[in-house]
C-alpha positions, 0 to 999 in steps of 0.5 A: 252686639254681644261680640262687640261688648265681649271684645271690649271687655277683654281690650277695655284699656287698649279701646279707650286708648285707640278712642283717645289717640284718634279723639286726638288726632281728630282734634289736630285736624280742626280748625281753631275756632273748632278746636276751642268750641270742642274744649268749651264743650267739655269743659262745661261737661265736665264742670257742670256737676262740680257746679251744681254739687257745690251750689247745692252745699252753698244752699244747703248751708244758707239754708240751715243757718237761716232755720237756726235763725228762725228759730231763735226768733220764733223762740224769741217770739214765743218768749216774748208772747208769753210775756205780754199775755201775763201784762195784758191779764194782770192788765185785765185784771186791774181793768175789772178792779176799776170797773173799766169796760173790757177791751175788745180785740179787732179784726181786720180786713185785707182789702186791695186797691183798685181804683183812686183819686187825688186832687187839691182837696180830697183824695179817695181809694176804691178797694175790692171789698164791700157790704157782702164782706161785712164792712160799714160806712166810718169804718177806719181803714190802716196800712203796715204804717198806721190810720189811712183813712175811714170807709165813706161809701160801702158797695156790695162788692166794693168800697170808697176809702177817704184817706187823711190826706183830704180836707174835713177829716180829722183825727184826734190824736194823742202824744204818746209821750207826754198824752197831750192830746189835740186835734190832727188835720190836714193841711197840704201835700204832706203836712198836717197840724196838730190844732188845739194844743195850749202853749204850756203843753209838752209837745217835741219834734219827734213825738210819735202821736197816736189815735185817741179813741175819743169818739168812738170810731177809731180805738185808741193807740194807732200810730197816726203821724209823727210831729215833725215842727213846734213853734207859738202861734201868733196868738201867744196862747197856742202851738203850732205842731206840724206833724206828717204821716208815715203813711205814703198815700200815693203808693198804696197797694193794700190796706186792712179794715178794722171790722168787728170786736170780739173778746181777746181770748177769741182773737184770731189773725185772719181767719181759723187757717192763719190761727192754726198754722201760727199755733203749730209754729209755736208748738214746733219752737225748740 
């Protein structure tokens, strides 16, 4: 073996050149179909590592201007944060000047959807969480796009979400434009009525109408439905304003339950691991 390497080393150029011509000739023997099998082959061989090293510069630049973008944002973000926590003191502060109750942050609970039932008059979730994680019965339930529902039968490990799409579950509402305030009840397939809305309000299609906080079951401010159809009712006294949710009930995957109050400067995401990650994020922000 040592032979070998030492006479290749002393004849590289004519070895390789000796491979080459009968690499060659070995080729000039082949079938066509061979011929171009073999040439793919090498090609691929050949090409493989171009390729990869070109993807990875294609990534690697993909990658570097997607970090400048988040972090623009998270700038942005963190900017914008600052901002609404000085609203929200000054806010504070005339809350307590006025002797108005504190307000109160709310957590919520991510639950999934294992289970419902659709029919003409009600229609019911069943999700995996339940009286061990802290949830009770009038509970409002919320998905990314506003009010879903409100829990009715709390289990141990499970529960029942009646969605508004269901006879008997009304929601008052406010206009977030004009604060007219009404009654949002449902009334087929995707359509719901704002009720109790004299003629003279100010009502437009369009409107975004939002949870009132009357009654104390579901806070003030969440978006409900949006309005959709305004005409006089045939009593000449009142509107009618159709309005619909954003809401898609039948393809709901998760929902999130709105649990307890605790003050605002104890407000957390989730849970302790959310808060501390979030708070790193923006302490990393150029």
């Amino acid at each position: 073996m040592h032979i070998i390497e030492t006479v290749f080393q002393k004849h590289r150029d004519k070895t390789i050149l000796g491979a080459l011509v009968i690499a060659s000739l070995a080729l000039l023997i082949l079938p066509q179909p061979a011929k171009l099998d073999v040439a793919r082959r090498a090609l691929d061989a050949l090409l493989l590592p171009v390729e990869r090293y070109t993807n990875f510069i294609g990534d690697y630049s993909s990658l570097r201007e997607e970090n400048t973008r988040l972090k623009r944002m998270v700038m942005s973000l963190t900017l914008e944060r600052e901002r609404l926590l000085e609203f929200r003191r000054e806010r504070e502060r005339l809350r307590r000047l006025a002797a108005f109750k504190e307000e109160q942050f709310r957590t919520l609970v991510p639950a999934e959807v294992v289970g419902h039932n659709f029919d003409r008059f009600q229609s019911v979730l069943v999700v995996d969480k339940g009286a061990n994680d802290s949830l009770r019965v009038k509970m409002p339930v919320f998905t990314y796009q506003g009010l879903a529902g409100r829990l009715v039968k709390v289990f141990p490990n499970s529960s029942w979400v009646q969605l508004l799409r269901s006879t008997n579950q009304p929601v008052s509402c406010i206009n977030k434009r004009s604060r007219v305030v009404g009654i949002l009840e449902w009334r087929r397939r995707d359509v719901f009525e704002l009720t109790s809305v004299s003629a003279v309000e100010d009502v437009a299609v369009g409107d975004t109408l939002l949870t009132s906080g009357f009654g104390g079951v579901v806070p003030k401010g969440f978006p409900v439905a949006i309005v959709t159809k305004v005409t006089e009712a045939s009593d000449g006294l009142t509107l009618r304003v159709d309005a619909r949710s954003p809401v898609d009930f039948f393809a709901l995957e998760e929902v999130f339950i709105m649990t307890d109050e605790i003050p605002w400067d104890q407000g957390i995401f989730y849970d302790e691991a959310d808060t501390a990650l979030m708070r790193s994020i923006l302490r990393e922000a150029p």
